[in-house]
C-alpha positions in Angstrom: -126.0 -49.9 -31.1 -126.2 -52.3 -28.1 -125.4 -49.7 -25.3 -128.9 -48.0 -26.9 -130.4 -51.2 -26.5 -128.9 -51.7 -23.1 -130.0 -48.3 -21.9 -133.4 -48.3 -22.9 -133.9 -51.8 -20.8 -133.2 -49.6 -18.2 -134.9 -46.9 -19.0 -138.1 -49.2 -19.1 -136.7 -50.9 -15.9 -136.9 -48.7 -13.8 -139.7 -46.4 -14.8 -142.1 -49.2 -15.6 -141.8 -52.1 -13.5 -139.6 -51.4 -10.6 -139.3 -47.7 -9.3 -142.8 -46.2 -10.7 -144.6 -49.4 -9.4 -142.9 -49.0 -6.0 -143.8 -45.3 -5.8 -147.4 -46.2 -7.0 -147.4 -48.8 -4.3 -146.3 -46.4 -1.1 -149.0 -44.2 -3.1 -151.7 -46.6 -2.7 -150.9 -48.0 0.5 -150.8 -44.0 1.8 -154.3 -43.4 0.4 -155.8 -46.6 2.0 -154.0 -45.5 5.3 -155.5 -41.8 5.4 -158.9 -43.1 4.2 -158.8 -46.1 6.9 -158.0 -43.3 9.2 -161.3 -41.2 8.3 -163.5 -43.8 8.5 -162.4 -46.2 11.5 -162.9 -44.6 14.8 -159.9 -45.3 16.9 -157.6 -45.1 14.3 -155.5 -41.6 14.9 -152.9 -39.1 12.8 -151.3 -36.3 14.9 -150.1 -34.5 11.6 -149.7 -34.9 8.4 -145.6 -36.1 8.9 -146.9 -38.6 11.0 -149.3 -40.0 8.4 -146.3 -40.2 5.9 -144.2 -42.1 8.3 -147.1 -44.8 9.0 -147.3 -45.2 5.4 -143.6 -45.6 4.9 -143.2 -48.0 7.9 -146.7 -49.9 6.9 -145.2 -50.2 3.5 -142.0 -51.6 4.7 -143.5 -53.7 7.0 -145.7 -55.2 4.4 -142.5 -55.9 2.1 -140.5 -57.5 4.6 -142.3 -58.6 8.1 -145.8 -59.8 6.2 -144.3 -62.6 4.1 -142.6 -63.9 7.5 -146.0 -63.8 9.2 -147.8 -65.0 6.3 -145.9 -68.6 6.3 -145.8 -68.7 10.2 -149.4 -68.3 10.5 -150.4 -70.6 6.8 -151.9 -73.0 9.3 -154.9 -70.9 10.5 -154.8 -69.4 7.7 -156.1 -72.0 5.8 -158.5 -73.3 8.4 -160.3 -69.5 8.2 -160.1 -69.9 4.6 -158.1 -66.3 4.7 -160.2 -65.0 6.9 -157.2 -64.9 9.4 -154.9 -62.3 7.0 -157.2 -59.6 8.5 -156.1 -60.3 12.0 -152.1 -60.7 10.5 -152.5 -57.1 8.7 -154.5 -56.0 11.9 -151.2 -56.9 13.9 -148.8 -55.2 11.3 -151.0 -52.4 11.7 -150.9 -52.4 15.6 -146.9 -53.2 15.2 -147.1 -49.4 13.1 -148.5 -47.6 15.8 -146.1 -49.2 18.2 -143.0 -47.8 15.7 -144.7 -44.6 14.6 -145.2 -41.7 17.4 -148.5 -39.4 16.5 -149.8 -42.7 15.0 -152.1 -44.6 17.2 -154.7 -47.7 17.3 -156.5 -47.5 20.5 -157.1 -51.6 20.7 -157.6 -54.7 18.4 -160.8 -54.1 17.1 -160.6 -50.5 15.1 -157.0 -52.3 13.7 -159.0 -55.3 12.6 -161.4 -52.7 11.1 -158.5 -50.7 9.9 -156.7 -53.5 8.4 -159.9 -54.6 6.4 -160.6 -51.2 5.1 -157.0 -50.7 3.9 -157.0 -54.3 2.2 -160.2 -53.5 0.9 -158.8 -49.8 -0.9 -155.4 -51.4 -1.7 -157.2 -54.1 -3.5 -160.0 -52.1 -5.6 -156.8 -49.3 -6.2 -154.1 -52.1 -7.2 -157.0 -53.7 -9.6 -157.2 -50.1 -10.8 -153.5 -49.4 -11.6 -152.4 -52.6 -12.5 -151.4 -53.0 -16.2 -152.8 -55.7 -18.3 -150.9 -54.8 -21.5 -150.1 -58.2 -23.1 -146.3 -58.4 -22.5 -143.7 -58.8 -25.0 -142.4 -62.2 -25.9 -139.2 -62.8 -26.8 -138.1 -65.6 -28.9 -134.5 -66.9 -29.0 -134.0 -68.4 -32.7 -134.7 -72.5 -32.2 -132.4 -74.6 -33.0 -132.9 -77.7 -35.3 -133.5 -80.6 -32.9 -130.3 -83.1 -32.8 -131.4 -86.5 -33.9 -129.7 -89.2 -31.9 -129.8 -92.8 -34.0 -127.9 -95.2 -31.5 -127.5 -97.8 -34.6 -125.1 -95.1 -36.8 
């Protein structure tokens, strides 16, 4: 019975928090991207292939170059009161374009504006999908406490 028990971990592993979450991440993050490009002039997709690769390479860039950014930049960060994560996702935006061919920011400005509308979306669409099941507790059996009497 424990390889059952072992198996479904998995199963719930990798279908509840980790693959299915990633997918629903690139998901969200591609939606945000093609709606950013609808409304911010100056933010352009040659085809559809080149849409997905921005995504992709935004999404990667968010997992692994963002968190770098984010502690070099805490300082003025925290003197814009966060103000200055637009100009940090701006520049991960403008670092996409740069990386992706048939993607293209034509200056700082429509990223800025890009990089708040994608925020904005991911936010309200992560808010949406996020689960807020109570999760299950699991109790080890407690142990009697050991009483220490350093006159026996």
């Amino acid at each position: 019975m424990p390889t059952l028990h072992v198996t479904r971990e998995l199963n719930n592993y990798f279908f509840s928090g980790g693959l299915r979450a990633a997918l629903i991440r690139v998901f969200i993050t591609g939606v945000a991207v093609f709606l950013a490009v609808m409304i911010v002039p100056g933010l352009e997709i040659d085809s559809v292939p080149a849409g997905i690769a921005a995504v992709l390479v935004l999404t990667f860039l968010n997992l692994l170059v963002r968190p770098i950014l984010f502690v070099l930049t805490l300082p003025l960060i925290v003197l814009s009161l966060g103000l200055f994560l637009i100009v940090v996702n701006a520049v991960l935006l403008e670092l996409t374009a740069y990386l992706v061919k048939g993607f293209s920011v034509t200056g700082f400005w429509p990223a800025v504006g890009g990089a708040l509308v994608i925020s904005l979306v991911t936010t309200a669409l992560n808010a949406w999908t996020a689960d807020h099941r109570p999760m299950e507790r699991r109790s080890l059996p407690q142990r009697p406490p050991k009483i220490i009497n350093p006159d026996d």
